[in-house]
C-alpha positions as CSV (number, residue, x, y, z in Angstrom):
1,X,134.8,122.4,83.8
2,X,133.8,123.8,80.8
3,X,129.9,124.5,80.9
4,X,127.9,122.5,78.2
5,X,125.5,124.4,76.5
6,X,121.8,122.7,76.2
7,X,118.4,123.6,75.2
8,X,114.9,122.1,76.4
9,X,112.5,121.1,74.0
10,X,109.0,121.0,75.4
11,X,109.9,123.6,77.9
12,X,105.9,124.8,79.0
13,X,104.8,121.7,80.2
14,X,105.5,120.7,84.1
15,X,108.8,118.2,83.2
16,X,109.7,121.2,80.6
17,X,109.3,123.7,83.5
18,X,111.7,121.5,86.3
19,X,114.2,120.6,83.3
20,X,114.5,124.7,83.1
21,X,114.4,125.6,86.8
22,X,117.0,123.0,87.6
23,X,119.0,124.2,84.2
24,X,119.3,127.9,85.5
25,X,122.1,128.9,87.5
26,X,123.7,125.3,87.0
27,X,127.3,124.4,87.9
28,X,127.8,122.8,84.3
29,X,125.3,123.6,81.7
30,X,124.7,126.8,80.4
31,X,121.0,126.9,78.8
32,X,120.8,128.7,75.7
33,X,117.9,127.4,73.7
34,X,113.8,126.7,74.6
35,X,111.9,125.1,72.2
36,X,107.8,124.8,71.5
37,X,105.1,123.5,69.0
38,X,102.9,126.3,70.1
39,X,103.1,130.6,71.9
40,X,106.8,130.6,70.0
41,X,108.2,133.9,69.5
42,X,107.2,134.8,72.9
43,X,108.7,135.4,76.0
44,X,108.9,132.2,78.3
45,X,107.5,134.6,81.1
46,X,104.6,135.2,79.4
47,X,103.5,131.8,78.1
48,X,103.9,130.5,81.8
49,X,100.8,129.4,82.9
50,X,100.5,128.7,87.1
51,X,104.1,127.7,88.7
52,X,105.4,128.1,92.1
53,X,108.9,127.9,90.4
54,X,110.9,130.8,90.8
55,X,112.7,131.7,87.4
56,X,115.7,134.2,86.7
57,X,114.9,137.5,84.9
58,X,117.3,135.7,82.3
59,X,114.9,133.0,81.4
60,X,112.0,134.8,81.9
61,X,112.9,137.0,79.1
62,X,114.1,134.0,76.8
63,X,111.8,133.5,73.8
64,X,110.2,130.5,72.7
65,X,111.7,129.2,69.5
66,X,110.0,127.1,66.8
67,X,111.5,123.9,66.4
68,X,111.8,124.2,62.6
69,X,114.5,126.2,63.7
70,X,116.7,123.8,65.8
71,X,120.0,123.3,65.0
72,X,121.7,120.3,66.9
73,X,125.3,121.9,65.9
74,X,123.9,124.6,68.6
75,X,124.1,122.7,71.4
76,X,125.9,120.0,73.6
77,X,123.1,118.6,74.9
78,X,119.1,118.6,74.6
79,X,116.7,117.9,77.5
80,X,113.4,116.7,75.9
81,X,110.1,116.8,77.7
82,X,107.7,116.5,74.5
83,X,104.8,114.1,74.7
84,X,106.0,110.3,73.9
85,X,103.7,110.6,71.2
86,X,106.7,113.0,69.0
87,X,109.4,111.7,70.9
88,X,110.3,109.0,68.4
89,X,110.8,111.0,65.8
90,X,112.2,114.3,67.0
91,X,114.7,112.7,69.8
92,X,116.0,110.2,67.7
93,X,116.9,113.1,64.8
94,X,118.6,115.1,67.5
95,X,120.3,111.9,68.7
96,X,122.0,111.2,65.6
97,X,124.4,114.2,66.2
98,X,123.7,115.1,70.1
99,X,122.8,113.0,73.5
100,X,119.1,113.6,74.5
101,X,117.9,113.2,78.0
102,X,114.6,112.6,77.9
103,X,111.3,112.0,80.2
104,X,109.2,110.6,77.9
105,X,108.6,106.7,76.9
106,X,108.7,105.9,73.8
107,X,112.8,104.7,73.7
108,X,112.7,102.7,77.5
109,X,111.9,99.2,76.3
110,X,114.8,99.0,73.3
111,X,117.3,96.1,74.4
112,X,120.2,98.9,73.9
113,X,118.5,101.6,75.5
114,X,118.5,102.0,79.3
115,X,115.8,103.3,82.0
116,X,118.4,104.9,83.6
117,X,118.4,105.8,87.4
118,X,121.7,107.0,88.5
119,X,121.0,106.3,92.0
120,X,120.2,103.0,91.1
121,X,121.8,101.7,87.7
122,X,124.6,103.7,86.8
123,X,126.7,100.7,85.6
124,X,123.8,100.7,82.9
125,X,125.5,104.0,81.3
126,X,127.9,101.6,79.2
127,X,124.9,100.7,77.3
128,X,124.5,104.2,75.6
129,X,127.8,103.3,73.3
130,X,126.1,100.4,72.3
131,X,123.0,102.5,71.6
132,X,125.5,104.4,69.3
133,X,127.1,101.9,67.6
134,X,124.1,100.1,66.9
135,X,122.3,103.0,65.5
136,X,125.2,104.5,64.2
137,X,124.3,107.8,65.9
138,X,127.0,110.5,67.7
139,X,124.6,111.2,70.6
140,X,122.4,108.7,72.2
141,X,118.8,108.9,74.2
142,X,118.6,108.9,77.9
143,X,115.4,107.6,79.2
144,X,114.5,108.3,82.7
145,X,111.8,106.4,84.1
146,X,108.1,106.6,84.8
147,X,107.8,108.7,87.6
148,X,105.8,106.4,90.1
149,X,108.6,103.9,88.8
150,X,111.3,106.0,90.3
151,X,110.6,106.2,94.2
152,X,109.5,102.7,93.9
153,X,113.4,101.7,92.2
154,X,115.6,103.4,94.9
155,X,113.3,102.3,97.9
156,X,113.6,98.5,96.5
157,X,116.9,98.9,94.9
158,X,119.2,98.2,98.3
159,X,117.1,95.6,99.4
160,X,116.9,93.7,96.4
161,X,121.2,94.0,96.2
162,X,121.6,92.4,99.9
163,X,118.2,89.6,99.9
164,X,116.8,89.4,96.2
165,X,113.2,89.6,95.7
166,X,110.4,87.3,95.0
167,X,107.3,89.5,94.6
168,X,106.3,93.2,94.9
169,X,103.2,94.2,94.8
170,X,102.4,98.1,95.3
171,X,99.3,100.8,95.0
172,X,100.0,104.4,94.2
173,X,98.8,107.7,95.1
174,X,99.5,109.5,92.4
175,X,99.9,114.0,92.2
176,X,97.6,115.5,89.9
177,X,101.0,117.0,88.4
178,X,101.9,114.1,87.2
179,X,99.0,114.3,84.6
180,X,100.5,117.8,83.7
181,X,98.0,121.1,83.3
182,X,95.3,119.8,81.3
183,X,95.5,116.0,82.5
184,X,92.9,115.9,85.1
185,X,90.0,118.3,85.4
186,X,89.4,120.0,89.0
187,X,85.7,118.7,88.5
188,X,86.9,115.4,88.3
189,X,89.9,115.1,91.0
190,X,88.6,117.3,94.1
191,X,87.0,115.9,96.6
192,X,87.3,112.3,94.5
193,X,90.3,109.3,93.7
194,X,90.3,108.2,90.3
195,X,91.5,104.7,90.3
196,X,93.1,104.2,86.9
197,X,95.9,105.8,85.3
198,X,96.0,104.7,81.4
199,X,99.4,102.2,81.4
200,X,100.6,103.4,84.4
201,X,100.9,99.5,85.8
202,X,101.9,98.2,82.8
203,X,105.1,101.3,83.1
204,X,106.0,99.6,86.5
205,X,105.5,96.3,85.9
206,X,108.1,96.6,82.7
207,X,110.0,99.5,84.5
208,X,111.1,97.9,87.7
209,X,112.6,94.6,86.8
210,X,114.6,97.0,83.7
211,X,116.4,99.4,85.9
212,X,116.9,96.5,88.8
213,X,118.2,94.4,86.0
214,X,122.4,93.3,85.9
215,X,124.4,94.8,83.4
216,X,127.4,91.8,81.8
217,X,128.7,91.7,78.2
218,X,127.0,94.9,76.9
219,X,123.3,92.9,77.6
220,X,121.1,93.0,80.7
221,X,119.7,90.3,82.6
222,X,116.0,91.3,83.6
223,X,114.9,89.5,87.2
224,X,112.4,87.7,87.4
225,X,110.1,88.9,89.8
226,X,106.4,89.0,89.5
227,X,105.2,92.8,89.8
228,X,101.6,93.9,90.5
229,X,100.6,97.4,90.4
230,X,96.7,99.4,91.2
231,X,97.6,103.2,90.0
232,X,95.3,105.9,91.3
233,X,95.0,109.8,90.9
234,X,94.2,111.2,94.3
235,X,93.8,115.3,95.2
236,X,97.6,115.9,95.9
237,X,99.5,118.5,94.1
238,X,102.4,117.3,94.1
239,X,104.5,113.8,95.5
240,X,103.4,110.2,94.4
241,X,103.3,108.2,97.3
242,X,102.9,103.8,97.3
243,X,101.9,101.2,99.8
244,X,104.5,98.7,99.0
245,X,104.5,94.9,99.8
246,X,107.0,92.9,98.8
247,X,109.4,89.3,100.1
248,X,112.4,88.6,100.0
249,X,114.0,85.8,98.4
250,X,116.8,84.7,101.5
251,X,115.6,85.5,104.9
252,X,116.0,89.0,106.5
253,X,115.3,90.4,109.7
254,X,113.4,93.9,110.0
255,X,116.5,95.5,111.4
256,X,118.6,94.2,108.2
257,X,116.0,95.7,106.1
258,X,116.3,99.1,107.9
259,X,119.7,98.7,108.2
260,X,119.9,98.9,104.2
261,X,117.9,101.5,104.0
262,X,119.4,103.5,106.4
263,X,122.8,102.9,105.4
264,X,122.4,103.2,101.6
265,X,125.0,104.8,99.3
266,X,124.6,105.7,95.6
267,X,127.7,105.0,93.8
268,X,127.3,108.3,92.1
269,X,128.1,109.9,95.8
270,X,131.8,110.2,95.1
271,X,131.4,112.1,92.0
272,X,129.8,115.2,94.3
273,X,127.2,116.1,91.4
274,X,125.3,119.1,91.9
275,X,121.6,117.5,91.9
276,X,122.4,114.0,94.1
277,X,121.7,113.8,97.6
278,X,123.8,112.9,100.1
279,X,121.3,110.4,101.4
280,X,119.0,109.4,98.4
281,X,116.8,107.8,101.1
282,X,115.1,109.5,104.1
283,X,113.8,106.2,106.3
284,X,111.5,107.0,109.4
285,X,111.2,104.6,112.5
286,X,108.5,103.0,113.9
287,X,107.9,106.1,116.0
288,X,106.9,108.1,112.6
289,X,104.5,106.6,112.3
290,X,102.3,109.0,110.2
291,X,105.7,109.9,107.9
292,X,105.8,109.8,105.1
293,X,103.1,112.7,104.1
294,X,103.4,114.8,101.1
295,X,102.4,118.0,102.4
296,X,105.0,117.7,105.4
297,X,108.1,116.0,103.5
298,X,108.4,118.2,100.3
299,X,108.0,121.1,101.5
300,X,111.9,120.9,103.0
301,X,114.5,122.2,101.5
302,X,116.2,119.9,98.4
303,X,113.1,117.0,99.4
304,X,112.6,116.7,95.4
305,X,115.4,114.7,95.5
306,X,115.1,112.1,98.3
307,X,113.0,108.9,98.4
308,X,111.0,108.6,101.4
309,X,110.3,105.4,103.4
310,X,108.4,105.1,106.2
311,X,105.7,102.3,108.2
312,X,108.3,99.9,107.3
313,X,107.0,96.0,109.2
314,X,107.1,92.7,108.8
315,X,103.8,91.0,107.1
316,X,102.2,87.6,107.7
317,X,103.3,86.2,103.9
318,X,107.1,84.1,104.2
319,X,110.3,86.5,104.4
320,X,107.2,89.8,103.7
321,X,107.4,93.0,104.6
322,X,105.4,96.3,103.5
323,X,106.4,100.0,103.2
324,X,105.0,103.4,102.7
325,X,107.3,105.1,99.7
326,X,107.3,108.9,98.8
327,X,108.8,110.6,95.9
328,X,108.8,114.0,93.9
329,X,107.4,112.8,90.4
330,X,108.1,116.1,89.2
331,X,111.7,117.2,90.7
332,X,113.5,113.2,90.9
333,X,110.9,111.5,88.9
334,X,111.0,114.0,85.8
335,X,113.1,116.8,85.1
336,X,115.2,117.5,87.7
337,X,116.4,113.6,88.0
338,X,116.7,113.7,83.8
339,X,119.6,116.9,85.1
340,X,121.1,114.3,87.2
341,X,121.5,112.0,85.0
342,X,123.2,114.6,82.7
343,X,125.7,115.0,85.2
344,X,126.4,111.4,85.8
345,X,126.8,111.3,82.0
346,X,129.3,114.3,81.8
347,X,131.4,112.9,84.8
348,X,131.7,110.1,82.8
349,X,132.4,111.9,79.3
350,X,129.8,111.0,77.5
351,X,128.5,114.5,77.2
């Protein structure tokens, strides 16, 4: 395969910094172009504030372009991680020639525009030609999720397939990361929980029922499920992880439940793509019973990419169960899944 070659706009920020690290080295795309508002004309070693990520001696020594100077022509593809705020206007001029895969929120909620989850809704990827035709545009933009949504999607996603659901109702604890550098002061998070993040339930509640929704005739069919969500910051670096209680709509025994978990397969499996796992979901048994735990789970080799499920009972509410859910929000629920669903795209010549 031909490599595509790509550029990140946004590239400082923590999505910015995982779109890059998982862009390096890659299999497929060949990243030739980092973009900024602000420290352009420098190297991208030396606007790096704190990271743990490792970069290549070739990035390090990129410099940071302006983004007066973009030029779409340049490029196959762009991952965006600029602040929803700009997104609307700078993806959809670099969608108008190029596909944009993007973490921010600004395009999710358009009728022709999918949250799209690979793991989860790949049949949804038809939609990005309507996106095209509608708007006239030779690229698209890829929207990935919210990243609390994203754990929460593949955990739910098999059950929902096999027994439908009637209700879900979760709380988060949500990585400081998430917020990015300057989101959450140390004054305010150590020692402390903060117990509202601004939109972050109204992102599930919207989220959820999108990516779980059928796909016919070019239009999806949303479920209707009522989704409650309480969203809190807690001291953990990285990993947002959700108490999860939710019913089925036909009957279903615990062991079906696990057995779906256990047994689930992403259709994007057979296409062997560099950033899915082999098992999207890692369930623990009764006898785990303190698993999931940030600190222990994501520290494991390729864990940024694997949903976490554990304390999985039955509850006292008709056809109920509850479930501790763990996910990277930075690695699957930002830039590393937006990679992912690049691939998926360029497997299936869109890109």
């Amino acid at each position: 395969m031909k490599k595509r070659t790509c550029a990140v706009i946004g590239c400082s920020g923590m999505a910015g910094q995982q779109f890059v690290e998982a862009l390096q080295n890659h299999p497929w795309f060949e990243l030739t172009g980092l973009f900024g508002s602000s420290r352009t004309g420098k190297s991208y070693k030396a606007i790096m504030r704190y990271t743990d990520i490792n970069f290549t001696t070739i990035i390090e020594d990129m410099q940071i372009e302006k983004m007066d100077a973009f030029q779409a022509e340049e490029y196959d593809i762009v991952f965006s991680a600029v602040p929803s705020e700009v997104a609307a206007e700078i993806e959809a001029s670099i969608a108008q020639k190029i596909p944009v895969v993007s973490t921010a929120s600004h395009f999710r909620y358009f009728d022709d525009v999918p949250i799209f989850l690979p793991i989860v809704n790949a049949k949804h990827s038809d939609l990005f030609k309507i996106q095209q035709e509608n708007r006239n545009w030779d690229g698209f933009v890829c929207p990935g999720p919210n990243c609390t949504t994203v754990g929460l999607s593949i955990s739910l996603y098999p059950i929902f397939q096999k027994f439908g659901l009637t209700s879900v109702h979760l709380t988060s604890m949500q990585a400081v990361s998430g917020a990015g550098y300057d989101g959450v002061t140390s004054y305010e998070i150590l020692g402390n929980i903060i117990p509202h993040i601004p939109q972050e339930e109204e992102k599930v509640r919207k989220e959820l029922k999108k990516i779980l929704a059928t796909y016919e005739n070019g239009k999806l069919t949303i479920p209707d499920i009522p989704i409650e969500a309480k969203c809190n910051r807690v001291p953990v670096l990285n990993g947002h992880t959700q108490c999860v209680f939710f019913q089925t709509k036909t009957e279903a025994s615990l062991e079906e439940i696990q057995k779906q978990l256990k047994e689930f397969v992403s259709e994007t499996r057979e296409y062997k793509l560099p950033n899915c796992p082999e098992n999207p979901i890692k369930l623990y048994t009764k006898e785990d019973k303190f698993r999931p735990q940030p600190r222990l789970d994501l520290k494991q080799p390729n864990s940024g990419m694997i949903t976490f499920v554990g304390g999985l009972e039955s509850t006292v509410f008709p056809n109920g169960f509850k479930m501790t859910v763990l996910s990277h929000n930075t690695e699957i629920g930002a830039g590393r899944g937006g990679v992912l669903s690049a691939e998926y795209l360029t497997k299936k010549g869109l890109i």
